[in-house]
Z-matrix of the N, CA and C atoms (Angstrom, degrees):
N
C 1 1.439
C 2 1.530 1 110.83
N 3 1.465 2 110.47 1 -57.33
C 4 1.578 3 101.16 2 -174.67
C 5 1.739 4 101.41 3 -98.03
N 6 1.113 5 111.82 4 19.68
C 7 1.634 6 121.99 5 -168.22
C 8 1.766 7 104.03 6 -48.35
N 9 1.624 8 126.34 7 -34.32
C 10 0.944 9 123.04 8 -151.64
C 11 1.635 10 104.45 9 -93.55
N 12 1.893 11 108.34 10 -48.50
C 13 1.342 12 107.50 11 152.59
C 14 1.438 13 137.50 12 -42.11
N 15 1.611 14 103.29 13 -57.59
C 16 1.563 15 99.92 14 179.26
C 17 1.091 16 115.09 15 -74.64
N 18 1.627 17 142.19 16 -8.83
C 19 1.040 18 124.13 17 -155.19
C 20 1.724 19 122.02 18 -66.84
N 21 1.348 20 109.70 19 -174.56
C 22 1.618 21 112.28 20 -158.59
C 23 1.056 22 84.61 21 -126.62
N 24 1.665 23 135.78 22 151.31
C 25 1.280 24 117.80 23 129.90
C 26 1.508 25 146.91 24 -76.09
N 27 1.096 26 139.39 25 149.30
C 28 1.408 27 138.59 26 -162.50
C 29 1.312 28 138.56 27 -87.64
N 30 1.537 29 77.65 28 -43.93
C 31 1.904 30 97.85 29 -173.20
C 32 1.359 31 101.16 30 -119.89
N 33 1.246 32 108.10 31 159.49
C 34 1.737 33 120.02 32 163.22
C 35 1.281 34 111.45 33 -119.91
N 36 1.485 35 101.95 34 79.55
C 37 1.200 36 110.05 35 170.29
C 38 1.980 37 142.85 36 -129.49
N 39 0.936 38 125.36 37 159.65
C 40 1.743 39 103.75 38 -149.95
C 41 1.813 40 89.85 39 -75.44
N 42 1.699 41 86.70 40 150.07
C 43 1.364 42 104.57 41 165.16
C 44 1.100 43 108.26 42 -166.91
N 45 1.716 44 115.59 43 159.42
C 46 1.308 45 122.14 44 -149.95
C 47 1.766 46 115.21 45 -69.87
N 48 1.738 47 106.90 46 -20.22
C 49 1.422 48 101.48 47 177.22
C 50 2.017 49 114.62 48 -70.24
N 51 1.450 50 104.57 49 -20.76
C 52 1.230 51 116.16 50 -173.21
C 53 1.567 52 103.48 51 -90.76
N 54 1.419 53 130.63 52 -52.03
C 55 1.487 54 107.72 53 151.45
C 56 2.036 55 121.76 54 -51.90
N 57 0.835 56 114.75 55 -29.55
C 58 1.647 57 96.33 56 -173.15
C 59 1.912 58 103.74 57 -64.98
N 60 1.690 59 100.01 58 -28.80
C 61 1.560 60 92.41 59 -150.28
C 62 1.849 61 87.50 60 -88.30
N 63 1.587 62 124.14 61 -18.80
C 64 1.749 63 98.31 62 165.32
C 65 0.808 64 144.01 63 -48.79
N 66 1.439 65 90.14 64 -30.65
C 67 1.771 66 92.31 65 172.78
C 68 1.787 67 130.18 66 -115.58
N 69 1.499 68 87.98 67 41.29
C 70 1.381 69 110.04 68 159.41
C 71 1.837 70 123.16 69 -63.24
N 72 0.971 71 108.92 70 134.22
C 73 2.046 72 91.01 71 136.98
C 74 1.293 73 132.17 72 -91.73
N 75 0.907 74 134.22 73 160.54
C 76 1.559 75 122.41 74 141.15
C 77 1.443 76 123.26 75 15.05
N 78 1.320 77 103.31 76 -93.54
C 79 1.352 78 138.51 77 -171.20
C 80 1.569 79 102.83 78 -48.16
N 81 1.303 80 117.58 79 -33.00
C 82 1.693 81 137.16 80 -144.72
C 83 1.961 82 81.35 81 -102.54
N 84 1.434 83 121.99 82 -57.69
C 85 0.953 84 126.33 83 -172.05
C 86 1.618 85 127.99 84 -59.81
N 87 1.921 86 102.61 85 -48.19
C 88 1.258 87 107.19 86 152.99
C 89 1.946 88 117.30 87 -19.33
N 90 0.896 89 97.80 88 -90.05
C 91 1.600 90 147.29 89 -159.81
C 92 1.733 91 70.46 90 -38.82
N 93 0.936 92 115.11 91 -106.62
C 94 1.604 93 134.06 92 163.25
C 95 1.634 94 117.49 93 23.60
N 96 1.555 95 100.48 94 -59.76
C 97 1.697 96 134.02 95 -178.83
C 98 1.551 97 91.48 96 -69.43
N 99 1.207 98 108.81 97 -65.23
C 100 1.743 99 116.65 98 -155.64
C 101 1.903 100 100.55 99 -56.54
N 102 1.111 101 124.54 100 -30.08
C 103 1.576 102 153.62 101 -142.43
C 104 1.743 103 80.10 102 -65.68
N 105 1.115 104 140.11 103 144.00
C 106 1.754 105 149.97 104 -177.48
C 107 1.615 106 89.93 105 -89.62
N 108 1.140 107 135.72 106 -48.29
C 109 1.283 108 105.35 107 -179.55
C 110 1.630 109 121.35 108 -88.13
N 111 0.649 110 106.40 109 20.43
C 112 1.627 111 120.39 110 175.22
C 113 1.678 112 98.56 111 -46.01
N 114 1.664 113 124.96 112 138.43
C 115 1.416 114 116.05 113 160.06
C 116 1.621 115 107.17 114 -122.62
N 117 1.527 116 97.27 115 -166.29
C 118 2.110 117 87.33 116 179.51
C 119 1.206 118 111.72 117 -75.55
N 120 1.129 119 155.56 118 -25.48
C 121 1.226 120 159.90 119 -149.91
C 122 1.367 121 86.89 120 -73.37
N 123 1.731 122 112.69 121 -57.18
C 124 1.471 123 116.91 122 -155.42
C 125 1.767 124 105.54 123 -71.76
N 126 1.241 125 124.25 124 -30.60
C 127 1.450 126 132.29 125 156.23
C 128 1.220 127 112.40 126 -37.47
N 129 1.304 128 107.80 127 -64.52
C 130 2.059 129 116.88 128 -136.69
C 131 1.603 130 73.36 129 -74.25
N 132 1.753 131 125.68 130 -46.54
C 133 1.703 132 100.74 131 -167.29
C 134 1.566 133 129.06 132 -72.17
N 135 1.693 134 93.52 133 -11.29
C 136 1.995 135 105.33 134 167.09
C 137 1.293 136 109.92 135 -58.87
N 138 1.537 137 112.54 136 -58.40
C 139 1.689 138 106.53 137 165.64
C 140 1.253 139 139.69 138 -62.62
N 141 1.440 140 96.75 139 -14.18
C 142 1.370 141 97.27 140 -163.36
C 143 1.765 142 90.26 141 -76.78
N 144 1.814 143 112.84 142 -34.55
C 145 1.509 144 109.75 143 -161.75
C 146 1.553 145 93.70 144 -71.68
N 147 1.172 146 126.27 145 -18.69
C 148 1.920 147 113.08 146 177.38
C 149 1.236 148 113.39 147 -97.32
N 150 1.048 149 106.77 148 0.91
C 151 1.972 150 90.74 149 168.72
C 152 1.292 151 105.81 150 -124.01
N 153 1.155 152 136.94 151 -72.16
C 154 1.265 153 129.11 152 -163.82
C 155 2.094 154 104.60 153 -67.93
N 156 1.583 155 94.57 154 137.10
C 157 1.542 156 116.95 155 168.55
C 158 1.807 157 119.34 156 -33.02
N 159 1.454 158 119.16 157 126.43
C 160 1.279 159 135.57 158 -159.50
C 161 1.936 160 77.88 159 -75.96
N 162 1.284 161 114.77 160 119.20
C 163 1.536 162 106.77 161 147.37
C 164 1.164 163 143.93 162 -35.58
N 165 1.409 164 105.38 163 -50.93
C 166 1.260 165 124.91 164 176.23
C 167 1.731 166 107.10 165 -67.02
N 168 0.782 167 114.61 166 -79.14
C 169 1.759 168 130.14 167 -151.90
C 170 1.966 169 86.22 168 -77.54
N 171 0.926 170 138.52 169 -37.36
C 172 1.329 171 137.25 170 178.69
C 173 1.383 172 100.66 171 90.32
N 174 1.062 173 137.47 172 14.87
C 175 1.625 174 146.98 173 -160.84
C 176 2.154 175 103.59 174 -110.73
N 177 1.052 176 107.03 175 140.88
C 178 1.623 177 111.09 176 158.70
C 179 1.714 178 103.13 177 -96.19
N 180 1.469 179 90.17 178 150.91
C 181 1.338 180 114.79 179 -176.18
C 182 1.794 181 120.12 180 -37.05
N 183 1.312 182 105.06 181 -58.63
C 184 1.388 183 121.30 182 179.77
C 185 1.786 184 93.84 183 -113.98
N 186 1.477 185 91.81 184 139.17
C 187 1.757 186 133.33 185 -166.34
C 188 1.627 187 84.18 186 -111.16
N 189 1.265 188 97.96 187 169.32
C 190 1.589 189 124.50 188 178.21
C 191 1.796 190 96.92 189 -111.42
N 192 1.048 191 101.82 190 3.34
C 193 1.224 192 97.05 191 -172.02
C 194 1.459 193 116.90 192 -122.49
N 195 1.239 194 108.43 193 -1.03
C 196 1.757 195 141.94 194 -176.37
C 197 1.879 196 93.66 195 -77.97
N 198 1.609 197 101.32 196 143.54
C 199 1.536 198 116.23 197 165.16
C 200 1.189 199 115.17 198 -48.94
N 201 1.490 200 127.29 199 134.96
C 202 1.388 201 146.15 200 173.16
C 203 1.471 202 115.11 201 -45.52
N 204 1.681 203 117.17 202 -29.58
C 205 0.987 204 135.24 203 178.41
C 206 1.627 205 115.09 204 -78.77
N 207 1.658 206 114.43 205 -39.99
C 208 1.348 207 116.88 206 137.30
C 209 1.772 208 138.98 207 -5.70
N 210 1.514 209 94.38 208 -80.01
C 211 0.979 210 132.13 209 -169.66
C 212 1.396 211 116.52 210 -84.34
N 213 1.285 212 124.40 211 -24.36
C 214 1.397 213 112.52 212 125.11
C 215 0.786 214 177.10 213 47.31
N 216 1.823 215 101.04 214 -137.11
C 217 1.429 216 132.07 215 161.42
C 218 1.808 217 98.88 216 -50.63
N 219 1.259 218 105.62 217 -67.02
C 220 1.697 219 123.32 218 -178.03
C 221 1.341 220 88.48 219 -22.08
N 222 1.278 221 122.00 220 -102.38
C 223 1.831 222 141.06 221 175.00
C 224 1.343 223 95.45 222 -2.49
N 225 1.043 224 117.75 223 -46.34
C 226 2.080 225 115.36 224 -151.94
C 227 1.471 226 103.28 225 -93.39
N 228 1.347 227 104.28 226 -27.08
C 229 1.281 228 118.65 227 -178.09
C 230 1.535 229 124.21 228 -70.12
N 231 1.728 230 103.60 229 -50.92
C 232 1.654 231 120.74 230 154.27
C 233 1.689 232 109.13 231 -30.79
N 234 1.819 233 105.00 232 -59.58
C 235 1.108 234 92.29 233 -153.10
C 236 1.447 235 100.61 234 -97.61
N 237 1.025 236 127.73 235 13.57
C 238 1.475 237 124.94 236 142.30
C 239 1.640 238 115.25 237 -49.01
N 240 1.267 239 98.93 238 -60.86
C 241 1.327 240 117.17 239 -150.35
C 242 1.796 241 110.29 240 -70.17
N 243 1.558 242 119.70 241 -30.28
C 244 1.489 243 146.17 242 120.18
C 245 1.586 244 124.13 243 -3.19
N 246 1.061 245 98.88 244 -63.02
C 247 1.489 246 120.16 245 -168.33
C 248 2.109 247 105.10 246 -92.87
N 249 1.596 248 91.87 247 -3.68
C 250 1.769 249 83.61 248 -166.44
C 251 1.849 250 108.78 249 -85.52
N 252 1.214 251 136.70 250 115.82
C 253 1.330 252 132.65 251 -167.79
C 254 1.968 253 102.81 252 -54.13
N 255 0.549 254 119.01 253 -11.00
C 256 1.646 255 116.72 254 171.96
C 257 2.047 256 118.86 255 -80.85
N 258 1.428 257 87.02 256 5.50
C 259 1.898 258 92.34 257 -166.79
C 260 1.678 259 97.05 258 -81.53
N 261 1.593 260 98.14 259 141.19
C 262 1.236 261 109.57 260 154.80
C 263 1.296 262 132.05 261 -158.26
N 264 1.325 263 122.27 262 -177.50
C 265 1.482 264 122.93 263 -125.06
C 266 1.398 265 94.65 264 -56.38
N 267 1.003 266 140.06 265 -80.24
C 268 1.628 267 136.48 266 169.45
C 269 1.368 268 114.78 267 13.67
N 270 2.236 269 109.72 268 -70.99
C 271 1.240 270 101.44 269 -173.98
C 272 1.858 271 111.61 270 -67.53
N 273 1.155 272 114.42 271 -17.25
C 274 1.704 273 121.48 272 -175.44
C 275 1.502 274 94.89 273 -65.50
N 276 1.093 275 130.48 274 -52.07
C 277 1.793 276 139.10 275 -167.70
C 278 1.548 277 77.58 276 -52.20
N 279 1.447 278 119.51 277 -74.76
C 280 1.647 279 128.73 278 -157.25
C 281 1.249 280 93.30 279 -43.45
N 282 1.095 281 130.14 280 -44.13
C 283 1.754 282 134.12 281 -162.45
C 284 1.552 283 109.32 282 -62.25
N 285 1.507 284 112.31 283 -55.24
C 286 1.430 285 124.84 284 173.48
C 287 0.955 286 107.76 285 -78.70
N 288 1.233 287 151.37 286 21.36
C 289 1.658 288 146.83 287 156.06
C 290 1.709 289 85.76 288 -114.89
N 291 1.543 290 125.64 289 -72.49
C 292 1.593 291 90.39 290 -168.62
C 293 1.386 292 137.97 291 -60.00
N 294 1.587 293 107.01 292 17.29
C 295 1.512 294 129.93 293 159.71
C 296 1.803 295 108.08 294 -58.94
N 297 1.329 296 86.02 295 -80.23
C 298 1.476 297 117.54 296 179.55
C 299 1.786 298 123.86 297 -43.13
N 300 1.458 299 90.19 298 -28.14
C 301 1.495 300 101.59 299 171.62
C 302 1.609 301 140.43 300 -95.81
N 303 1.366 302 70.86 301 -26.54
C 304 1.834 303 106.07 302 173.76
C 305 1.892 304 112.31 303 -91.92
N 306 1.369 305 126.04 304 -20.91
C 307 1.316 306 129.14 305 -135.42
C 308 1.613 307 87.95 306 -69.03
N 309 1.634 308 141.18 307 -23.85
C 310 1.392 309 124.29 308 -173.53
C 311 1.116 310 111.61 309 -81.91
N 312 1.954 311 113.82 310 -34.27
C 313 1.458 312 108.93 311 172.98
C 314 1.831 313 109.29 312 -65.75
N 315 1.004 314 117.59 313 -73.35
C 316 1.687 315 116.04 314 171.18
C 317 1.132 316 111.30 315 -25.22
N 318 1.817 317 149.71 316 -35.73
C 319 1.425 318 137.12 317 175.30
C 320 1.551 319 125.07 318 -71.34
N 321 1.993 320 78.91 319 -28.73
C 322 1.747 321 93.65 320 -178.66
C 323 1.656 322 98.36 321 -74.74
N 324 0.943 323 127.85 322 -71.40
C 325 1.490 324 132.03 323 179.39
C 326 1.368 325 105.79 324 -28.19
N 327 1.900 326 130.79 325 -73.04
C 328 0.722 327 98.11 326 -173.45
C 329 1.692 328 136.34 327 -92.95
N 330 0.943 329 105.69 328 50.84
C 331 1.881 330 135.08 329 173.01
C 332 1.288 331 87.56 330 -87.49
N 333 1.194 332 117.13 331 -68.23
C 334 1.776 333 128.16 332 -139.97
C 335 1.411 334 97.82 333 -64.19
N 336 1.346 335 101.47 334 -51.84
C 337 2.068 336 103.69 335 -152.92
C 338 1.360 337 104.44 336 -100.80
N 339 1.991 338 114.38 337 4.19
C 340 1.180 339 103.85 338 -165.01
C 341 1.552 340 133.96 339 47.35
N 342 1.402 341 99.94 340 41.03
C 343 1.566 342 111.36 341 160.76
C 344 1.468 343 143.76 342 -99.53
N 345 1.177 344 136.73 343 -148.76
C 346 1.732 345 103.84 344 171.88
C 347 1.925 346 85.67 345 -158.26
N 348 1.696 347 120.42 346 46.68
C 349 1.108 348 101.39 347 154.90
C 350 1.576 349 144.38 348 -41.46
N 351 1.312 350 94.87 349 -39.14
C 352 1.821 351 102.31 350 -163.96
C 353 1.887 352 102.05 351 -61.28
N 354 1.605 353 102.53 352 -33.21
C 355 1.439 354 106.57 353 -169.59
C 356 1.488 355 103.95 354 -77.06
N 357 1.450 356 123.13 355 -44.68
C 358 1.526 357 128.14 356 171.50
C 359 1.313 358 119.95 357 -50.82
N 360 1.358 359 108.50 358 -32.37
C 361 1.683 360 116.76 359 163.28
C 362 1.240 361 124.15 360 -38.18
N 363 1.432 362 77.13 361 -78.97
C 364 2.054 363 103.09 362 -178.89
C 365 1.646 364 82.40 363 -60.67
N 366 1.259 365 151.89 364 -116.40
C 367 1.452 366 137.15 365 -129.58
C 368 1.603 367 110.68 366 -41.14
N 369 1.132 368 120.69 367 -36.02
C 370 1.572 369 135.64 368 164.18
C 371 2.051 370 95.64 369 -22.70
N 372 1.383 371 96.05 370 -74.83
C 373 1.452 372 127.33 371 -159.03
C 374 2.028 373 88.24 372 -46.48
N 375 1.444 374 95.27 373 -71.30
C 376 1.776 375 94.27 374 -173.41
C 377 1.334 376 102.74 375 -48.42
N 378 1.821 377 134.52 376 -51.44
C 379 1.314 378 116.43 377 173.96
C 380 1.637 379 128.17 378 -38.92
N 381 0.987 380 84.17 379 -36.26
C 382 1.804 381 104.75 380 -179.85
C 383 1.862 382 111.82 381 -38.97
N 384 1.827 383 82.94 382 -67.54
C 385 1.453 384 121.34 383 -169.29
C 386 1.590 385 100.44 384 -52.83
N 387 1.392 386 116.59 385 -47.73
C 388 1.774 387 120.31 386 -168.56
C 389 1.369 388 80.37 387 -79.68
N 390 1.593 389 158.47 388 -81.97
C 391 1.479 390 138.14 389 -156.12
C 392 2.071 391 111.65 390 -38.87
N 393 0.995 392 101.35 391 -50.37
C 394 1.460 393 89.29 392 168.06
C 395 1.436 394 123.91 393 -94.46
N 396 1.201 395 125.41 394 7.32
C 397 1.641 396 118.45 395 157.56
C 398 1.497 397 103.72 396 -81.65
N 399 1.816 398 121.59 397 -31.43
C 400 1.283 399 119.68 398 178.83
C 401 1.927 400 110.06 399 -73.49
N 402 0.703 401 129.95 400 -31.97
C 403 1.704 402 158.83 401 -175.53
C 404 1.657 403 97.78 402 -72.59
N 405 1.543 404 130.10 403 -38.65
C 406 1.393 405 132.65 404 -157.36
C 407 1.984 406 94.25 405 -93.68
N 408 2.037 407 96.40 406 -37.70
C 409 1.279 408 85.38 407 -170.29
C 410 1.320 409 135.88 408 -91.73
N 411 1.803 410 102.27 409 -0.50
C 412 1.139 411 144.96 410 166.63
C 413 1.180 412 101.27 411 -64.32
N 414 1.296 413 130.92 412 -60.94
C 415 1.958 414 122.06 413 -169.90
C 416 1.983 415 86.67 414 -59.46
N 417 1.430 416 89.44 415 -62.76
C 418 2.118 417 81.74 416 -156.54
C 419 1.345 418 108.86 417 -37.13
N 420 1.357 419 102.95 418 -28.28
C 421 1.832 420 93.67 419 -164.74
C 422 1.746 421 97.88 420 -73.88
N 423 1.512 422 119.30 421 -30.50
C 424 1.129 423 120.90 422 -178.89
C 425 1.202 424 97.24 423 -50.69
N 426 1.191 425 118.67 424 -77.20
C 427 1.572 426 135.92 425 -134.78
C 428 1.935 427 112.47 426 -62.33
N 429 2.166 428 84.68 427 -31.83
C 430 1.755 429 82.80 428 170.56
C 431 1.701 430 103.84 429 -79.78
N 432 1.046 431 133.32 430 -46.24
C 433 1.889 432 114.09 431 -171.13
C 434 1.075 433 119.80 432 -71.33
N 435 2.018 434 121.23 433 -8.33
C 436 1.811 435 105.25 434 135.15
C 437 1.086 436 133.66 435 -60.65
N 438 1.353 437 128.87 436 -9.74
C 439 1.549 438 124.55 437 -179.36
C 440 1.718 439 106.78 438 -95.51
């Protein structure tokens, strides 16, 4: 019943939504997310390419040492991606780890520009949480007035 919301993924294995989105930018990715047919798959691998470590290169996405303008987009991008009614639990996990992974670059940033990403994040995350508690109670209600 909720198999499609809750689900996990399993394997790490290549597929064409996860090659198209490497060789994204930013800018390319935005655009991408915002797109109406967008589904989760195509999310969970936007986050998945900014938080978790490039295999190859052994590097994470965003450096401390990357343009402000960078760093950012990234931020704006999360909370795009937060706020998008297609998110699920997967990309939310991604969300609270690219907290966790990011939290020195995000303190430094927002020192500098006087912003308050880290907090827009985390409220991002609970927005998140009410689209799929609203989404979970939406199927049940479905699922009982088919029977």
């Amino acid at each position: 019943m909720f198999g499609k919301i809750l689900s996990k993924k399993k394997k790490e294995e290549a597929n064409p939504v996860r090659e198209k989105v490497s060789k994204m930018t930013i800018t390319e990715m935005k655009s991408y997310v915002r797109a109406p047919d967008v589904e989760e798959e195509d999310i969970y691998e936007v986050m998945r390419k900014l938080t978790l470590e490039d295999k190859s290169t052994k590097q994470l996405y965003i450096k401390s040492d990357d343009m402000d303008s960078k760093k950012k987009k990234a931020f704006d991008l999360v909370l795009q991606i937060s706020g998008n009614a297609k998110v699920s639990v997967d990309s939310i996990e991604l969300t609270q780890k690219f907290l966790e992974v990011y939290a020195d670059i995000l303190k430094d940033y927002d020192t500098k520009h006087k912003d308050i990403y880290i907090s827009r994040i985390t409220d991002s995350i609970d927005v998140s949480l009410g689209i799929l508690e609203t989404l979970t109670q939406l199927k049940s209600k479905m699922d009982l007035l088919k029977q």
